[in-house]
C-alpha positions in Angstrom: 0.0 0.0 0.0 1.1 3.0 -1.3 2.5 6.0 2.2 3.5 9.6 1.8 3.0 13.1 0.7 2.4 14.1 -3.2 4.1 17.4 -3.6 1.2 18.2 -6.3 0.9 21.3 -8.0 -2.3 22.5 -8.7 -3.1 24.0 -11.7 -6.0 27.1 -12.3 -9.4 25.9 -13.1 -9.5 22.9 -10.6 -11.4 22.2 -7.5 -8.6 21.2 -4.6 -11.0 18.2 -4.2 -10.9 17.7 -8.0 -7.2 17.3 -7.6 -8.0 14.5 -4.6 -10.5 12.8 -6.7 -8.0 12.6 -9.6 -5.3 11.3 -7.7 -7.0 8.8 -6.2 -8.1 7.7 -10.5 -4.3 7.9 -10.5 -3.4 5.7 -7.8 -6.3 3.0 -7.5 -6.9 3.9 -3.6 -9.6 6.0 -1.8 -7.1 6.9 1.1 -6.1 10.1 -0.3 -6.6 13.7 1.1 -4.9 17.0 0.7 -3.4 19.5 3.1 -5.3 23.1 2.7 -7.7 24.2 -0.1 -6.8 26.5 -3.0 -9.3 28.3 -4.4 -10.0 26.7 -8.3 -8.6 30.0 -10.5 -5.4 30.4 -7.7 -2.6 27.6 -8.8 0.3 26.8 -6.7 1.8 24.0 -3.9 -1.1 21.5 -2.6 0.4 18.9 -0.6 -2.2 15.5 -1.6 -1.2 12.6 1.3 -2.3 9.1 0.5 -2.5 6.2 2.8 -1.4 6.0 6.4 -0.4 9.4 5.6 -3.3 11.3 5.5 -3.3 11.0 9.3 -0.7 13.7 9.2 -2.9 16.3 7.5 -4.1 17.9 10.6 -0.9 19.0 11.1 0.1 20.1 7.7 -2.4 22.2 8.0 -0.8 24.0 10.7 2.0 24.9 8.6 3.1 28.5 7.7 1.7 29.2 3.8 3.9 31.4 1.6 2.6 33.2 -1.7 2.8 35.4 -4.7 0.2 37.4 -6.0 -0.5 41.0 -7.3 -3.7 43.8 -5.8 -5.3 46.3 -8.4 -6.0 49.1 -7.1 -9.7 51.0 -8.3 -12.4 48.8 -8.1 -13.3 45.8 -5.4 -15.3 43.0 -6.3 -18.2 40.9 -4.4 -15.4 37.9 -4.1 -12.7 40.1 -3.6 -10.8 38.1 -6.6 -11.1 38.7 -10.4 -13.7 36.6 -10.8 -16.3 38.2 -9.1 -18.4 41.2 -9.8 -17.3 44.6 -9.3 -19.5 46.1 -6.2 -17.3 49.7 -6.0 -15.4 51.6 -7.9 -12.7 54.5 -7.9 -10.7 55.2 -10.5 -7.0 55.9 -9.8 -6.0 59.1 -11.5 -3.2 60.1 -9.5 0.0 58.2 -9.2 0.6 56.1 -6.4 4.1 56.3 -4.6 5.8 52.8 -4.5 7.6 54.0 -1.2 3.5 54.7 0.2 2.8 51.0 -0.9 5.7 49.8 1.1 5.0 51.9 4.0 1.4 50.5 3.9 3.0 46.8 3.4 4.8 46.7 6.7 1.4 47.9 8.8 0.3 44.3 8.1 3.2 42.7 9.1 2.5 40.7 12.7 -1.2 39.8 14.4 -4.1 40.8 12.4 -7.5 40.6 12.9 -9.3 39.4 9.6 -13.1 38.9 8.1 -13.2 36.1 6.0 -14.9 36.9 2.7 -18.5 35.4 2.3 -17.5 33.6 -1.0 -15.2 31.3 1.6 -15.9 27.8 3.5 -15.9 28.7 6.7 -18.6 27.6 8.3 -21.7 29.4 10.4 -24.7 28.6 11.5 -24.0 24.9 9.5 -23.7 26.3 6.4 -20.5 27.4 4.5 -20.4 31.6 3.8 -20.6 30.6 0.1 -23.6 29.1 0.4 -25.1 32.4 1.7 -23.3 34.2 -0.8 -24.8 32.1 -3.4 -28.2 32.6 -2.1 -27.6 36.5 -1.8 -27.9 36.2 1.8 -25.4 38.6 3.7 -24.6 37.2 7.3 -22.4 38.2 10.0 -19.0 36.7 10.0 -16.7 36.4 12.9 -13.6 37.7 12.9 -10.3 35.6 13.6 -6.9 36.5 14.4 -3.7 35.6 11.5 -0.6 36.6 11.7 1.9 38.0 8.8 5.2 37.1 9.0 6.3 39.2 5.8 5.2 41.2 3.0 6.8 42.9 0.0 6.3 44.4 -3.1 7.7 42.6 -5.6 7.2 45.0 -8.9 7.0 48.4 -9.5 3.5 50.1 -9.4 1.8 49.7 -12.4 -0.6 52.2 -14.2 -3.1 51.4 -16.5 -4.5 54.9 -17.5 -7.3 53.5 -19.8 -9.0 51.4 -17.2 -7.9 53.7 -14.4 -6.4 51.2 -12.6 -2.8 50.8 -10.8 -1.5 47.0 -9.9 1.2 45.3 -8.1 2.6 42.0 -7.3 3.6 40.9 -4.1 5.0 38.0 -1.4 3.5 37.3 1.3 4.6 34.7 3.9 1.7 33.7 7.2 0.2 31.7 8.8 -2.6 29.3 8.4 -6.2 30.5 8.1 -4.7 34.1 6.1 -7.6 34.9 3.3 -5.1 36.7 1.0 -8.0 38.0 -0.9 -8.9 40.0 2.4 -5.7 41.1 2.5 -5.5 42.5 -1.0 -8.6 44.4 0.3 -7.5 45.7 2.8 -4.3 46.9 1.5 -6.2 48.7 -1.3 -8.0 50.6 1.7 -5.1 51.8 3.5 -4.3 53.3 0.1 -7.7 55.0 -0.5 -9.0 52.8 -3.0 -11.2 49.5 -3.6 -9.2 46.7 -4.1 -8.9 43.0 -5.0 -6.5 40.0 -5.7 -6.2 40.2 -9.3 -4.0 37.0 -9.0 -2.4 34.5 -6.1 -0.1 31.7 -6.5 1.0 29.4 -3.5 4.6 28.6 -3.4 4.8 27.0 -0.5 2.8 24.9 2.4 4.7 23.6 5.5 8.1 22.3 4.2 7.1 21.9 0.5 8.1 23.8 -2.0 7.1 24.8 -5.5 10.3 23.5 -7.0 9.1 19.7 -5.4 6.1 19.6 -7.4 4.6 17.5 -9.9 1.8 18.0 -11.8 -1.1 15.9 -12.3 -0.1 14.7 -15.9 3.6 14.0 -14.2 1.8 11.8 -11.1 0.0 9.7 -13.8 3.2 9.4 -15.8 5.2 8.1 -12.7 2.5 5.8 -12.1 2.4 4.1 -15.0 6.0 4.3 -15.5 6.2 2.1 -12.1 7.9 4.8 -10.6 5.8 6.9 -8.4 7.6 5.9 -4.9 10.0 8.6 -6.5 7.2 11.0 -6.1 6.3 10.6 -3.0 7.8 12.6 0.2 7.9 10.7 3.8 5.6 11.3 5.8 7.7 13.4 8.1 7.1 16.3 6.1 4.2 16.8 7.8 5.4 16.5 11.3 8.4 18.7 11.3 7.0 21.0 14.7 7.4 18.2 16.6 11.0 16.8 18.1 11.8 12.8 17.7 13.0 10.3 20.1 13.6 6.7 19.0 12.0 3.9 21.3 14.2 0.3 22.1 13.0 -2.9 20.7 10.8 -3.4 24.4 9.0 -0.3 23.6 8.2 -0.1 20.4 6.0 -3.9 21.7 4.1 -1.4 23.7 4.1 1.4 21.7 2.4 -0.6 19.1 -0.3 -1.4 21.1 -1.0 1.8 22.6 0.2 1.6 25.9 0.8 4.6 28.4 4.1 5.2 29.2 6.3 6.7 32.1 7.5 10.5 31.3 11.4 8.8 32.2 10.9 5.8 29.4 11.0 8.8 27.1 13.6 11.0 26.5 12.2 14.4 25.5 12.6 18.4 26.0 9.0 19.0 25.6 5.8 16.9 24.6 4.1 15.9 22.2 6.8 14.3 21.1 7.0 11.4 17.6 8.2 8.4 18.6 10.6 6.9 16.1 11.7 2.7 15.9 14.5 2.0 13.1 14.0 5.4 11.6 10.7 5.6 11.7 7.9 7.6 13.2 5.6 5.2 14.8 3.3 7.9 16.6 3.0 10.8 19.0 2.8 10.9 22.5 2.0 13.6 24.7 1.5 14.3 28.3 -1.8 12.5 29.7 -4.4 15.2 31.2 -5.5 13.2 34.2 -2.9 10.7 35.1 0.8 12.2 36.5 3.7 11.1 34.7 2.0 9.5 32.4 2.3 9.7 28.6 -0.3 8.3 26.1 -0.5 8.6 22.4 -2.1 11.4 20.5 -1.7 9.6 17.6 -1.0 5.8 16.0 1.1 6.2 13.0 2.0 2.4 12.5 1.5 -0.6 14.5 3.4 -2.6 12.4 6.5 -2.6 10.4 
């Protein structure tokens, strides 16, 4: 049975599920999931596990998201991306000062408070904010707290007198839960003008990089080439916040079968903590709630080797 992490790289016009549902054509095997949804027109890094791996998702989704993208500046739209329709407008008829943009940039940097847009899947009430959008129902949305690590401008300012328009591309780097769309927005307002994403890419989510990435056509290729192991990244990838400790042959009998342990059994700095037996992670203890001293697991990776 097929284990790991598919550095996959999306590719505009597809569902992140989409890419799921493909893979698993791809690979035979309904075990598959990925690691963070992209929005279908926003391309970039979407780390796909299958197998055994697809119990590290929940914390690949933890991991710190980096990505490119550009605002234009003059007009907003009702999904704050190109794609949606254009709710306010203001044309930009003087010219805006690239050191203004920058000074504007590094507001954003650290703890923000953010609105996720309506035409987003977070969930309220039991429905998902698209769904209200969809039925033209506006709704209150709570706000949640993200955190920027970075920002740039990465071009000059662009003007597009015709339109009435200015654009620029940026980098953003932060953490998980950041609607970069709301961003753009609010970026645009902090320059006096309506704003939106004209266009985002992810390069990176967690450890993996754009550079690791295959595309769909490449996965199929390597499959039927007999070569897809080649593709696939350990599952460690997922697990990198944690420290490792290897377990002797004794433990790893009880490990296996989820036994608590003593705190001194296990040599650690701080919990939870991935248990490792001949190299590899078997799962991940952490201190019990009720029980002193006592360590149980948070999660079974393998119980048999």
């Amino acid at each position: 049975m097929l284990e790991g992490i598919i550095p996959l790289w999306k590719e505009k016009g597809m569902t992140s599920f989409g890419c799921v549902r493909a893979i698993r054509n791809i690979l035979g095997m309904k075990k598959v999931g990925h690691a963070g949804t992209l929005d279908p027109e926003v391309d970039g890094v979407l780390p796909i596990a299958v197998g055994s791996a697809t119990k590290v998702l929940e914390y690949m989704l933890e991991g710190d998201k980096t990505y490119t993208g550009e605002v234009k500046l003059g007009f907003s739209t009702s999904t704050e991306d190109a794609t949606g329709e254009i709710i306010e407008r203001l044309d930009v008829i003087e010219e805006i000062l690239e050191e203004n943009v920058d000074k504007v940039l590094q507001n954003f940097v650290g703890k923000i408070e953010q609105t996720p847009p309506m035409y987003s899947a977070v969930k309220v009430q039991g429905k998902r904010l698209y769904e209200y959008a969809f039925e033209g129902i506006e709704i209150e949305r709570p706000s949640r707290e993200v955190e920027i690590y970075s920002v740039q401008r990465t071009s000059a300012v662009t003007a597009d007198p015709k339109e009435k328009t200015a654009r620029f591309s940026f980098e953003v780097t932060c953490s998980k839960g950041t609607y970069i769309r709301t961003l753009a927005v609010d970026i645009g307002k902090e320059l006096g003008y309506p704003a939106h994403m004209s266009q985002l890419t992810r390069r990176k989510s967690g450890l993996v990089e754009a550079v690791q990435t295959y595309t769909l056509a490449e996965v199929r290729e390597a499959m039927n080439a007999g070569n897809i192991d080649e593709v696939l990244l350990p599952i460690d990838y997922g697990l990198t916040q944690f420290s490792k400790t290897s377990i002797s042959d004794d433990l790893w009998i009880r490990v296996k079968n989820g036994a608590l342990l003593d705190k001194e059994e296990i040599k650690a700095d701080e919990y939870p903590v991935l248990l490792t037996y001949h190299d590899t992670i078997i799962a991940l203890y952490d201190v019990h709630p009720t029980k002193t001293g006592k360590l149980k697991p948070r999660k079974m990776f393998r119980t048999e080797l």
